[in-house]
N, C-alpha and C positions, 0 to 999 in steps of 0.2 A: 504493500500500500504506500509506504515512504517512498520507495523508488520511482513509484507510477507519477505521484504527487510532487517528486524532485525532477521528472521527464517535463511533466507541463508546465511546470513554472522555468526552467531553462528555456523550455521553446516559448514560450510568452517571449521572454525578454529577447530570446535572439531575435523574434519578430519584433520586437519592439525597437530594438535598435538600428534594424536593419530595414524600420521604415524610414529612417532618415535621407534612404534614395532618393524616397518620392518629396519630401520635405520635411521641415524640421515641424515637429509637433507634439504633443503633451507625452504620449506615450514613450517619444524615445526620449524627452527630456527623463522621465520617470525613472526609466531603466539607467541613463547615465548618473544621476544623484544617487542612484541605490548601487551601481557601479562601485561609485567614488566611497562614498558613505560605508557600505560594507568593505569593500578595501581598506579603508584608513583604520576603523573600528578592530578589521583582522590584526592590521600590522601593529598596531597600538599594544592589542593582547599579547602577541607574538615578539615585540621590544622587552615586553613587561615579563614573559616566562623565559627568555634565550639571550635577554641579555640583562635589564635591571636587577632581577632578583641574585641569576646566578653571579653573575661580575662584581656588583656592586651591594646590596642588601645584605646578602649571606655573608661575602667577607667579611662587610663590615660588622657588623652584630654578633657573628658567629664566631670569626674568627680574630676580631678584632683589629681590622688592615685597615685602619684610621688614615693612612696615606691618600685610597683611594677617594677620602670626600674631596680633594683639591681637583680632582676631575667631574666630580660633579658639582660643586660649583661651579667652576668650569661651562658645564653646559647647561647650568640652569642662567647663567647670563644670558642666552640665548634668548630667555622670556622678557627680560629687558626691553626687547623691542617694541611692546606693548605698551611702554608706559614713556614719551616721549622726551621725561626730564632727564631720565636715566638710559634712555636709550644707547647712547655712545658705548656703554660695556659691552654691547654684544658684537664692538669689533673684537674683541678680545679672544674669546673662542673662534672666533671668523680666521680671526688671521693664524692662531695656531692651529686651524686646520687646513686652512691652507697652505700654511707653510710646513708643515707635515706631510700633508699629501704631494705637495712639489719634490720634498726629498727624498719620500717611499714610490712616489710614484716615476720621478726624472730615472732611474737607471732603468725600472723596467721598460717603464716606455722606449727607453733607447734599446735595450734588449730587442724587445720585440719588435719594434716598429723600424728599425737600423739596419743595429746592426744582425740580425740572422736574415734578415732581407739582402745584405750584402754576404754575407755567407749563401746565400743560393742563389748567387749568379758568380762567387769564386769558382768555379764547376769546370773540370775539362772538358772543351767540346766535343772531341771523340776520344773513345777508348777502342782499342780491339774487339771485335765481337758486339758493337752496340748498336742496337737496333736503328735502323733509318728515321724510324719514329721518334727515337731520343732522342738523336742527331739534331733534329731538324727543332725540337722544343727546345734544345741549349743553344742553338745558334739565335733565335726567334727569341729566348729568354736575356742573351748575355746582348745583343745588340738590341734589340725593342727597352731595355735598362738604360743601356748609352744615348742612345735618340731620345730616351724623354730628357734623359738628364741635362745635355746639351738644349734640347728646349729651355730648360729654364737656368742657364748660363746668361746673363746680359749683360756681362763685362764686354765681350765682343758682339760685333752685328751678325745677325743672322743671315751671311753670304758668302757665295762659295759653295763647296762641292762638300767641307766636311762640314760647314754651320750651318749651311743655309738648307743643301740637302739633309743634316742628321735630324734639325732641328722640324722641319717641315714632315718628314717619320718620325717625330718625336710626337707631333701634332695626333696625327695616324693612330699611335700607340697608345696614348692618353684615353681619347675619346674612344677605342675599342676597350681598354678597363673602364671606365665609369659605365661605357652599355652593358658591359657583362657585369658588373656592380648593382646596374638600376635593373638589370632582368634577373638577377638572384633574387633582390628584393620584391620582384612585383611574383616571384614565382613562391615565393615565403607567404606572402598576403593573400596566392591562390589557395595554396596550401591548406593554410585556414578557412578559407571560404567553402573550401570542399568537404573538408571536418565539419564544417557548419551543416552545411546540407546534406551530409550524409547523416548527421544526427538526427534530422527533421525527417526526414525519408527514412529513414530503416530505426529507429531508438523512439520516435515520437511519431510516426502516424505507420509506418509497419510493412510500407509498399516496396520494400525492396530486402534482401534479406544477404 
């Protein structure tokens, strides 16, 4: 009976949300506030068992790690922002998260975003015995790399045979990743839409099996 009752109120809302094709109107506003409203509500419980009580609470009372209150001060400045006199405290958490997150976050992101991006185009273009198909993706990988990069070179003019030609395949090269970037995404967003309708078809009205 809960299941049945959990099938028709999911498909309400997918319909309700998903009338916002035709226009915007009371019922998908409905479904987006109870959206938002049950999301925030979850995450709120879910702060409060996974991270307040076990981090901060328990140690403190249980085990007595009086250190940890200088962090939560810390982020109850945050609520500062509410009261306009005192407002200016809650740079204070602001900036030591930010500048936190700049120091934990600067190496990875060079990690990842960098340097192993320049580790996979270190690569030899052939080896003995390596398929035509490799071949042809290392040659394609380690020059389509050079030509964007040269694109975005503007110490010198983009003319010539190695600037003007690498930079103009550099042009080439770009806009085939962002197409293949924005058709991943639109194929992510089918994805879901097809999850969608196969709910509504086969979990909630039963026509397809």
């Amino acid at each position: 009976m809960y299941e049945t009752i959990g099938i028709w109120v999911a498909a309400m809302f997918t319909l309700a949300i998903y009338s916002f094709l035709y226009k915007e109107n009371p019922l998908y506003r409905l479904g987006e506030h109870l959206a938002v409203g049950i999301s925030t509500g979850y995450f709120i419980v879910l702060t409060y068992t996974q991270v307040l009580k076990p981090r901060l609470i328990d140690p403190v009372f249980q085990e007595s790690q009086w250190i940890l209150l200088f962090p939560a001060v810390l982020g109850l400045l945050y609520v500062t922002r509410f009261f306009p006199k005192i407002a200016w405290l809650s740079r204070y958490p602001m900036a030591f998260i930010m500048g936190t997150s700049m120091g934990v976050g600067f190496p990875l992101s060079m990690k990842a975003s960098v340097l192993r991006q320049l580790e996979a185009t270190i690569l030899p273009l052939y080896q003995p015995g390596m398929p035509w198909q490799d071949l042809a993706g290392n040659i394609v990988l380690v020059f389509g790399t050079l030509a964007a990069l040269i694109y975005f070179f503007f110490s010198k003019p983009h003319k010539g045979l190695f600037f003007g030609t690498g930079s103009k395949i550099g042009v080439w090269v770009i806009m085939i990743g962002f197409g293949a970037t924005f058709g991943f995404t639109v194929m992510g967003r089918i994805s879901l839409l097809i999850g969608r309708v196969q709910f509504l078809l086969k979990d909630w009205l039963g026509v397809i099996h």
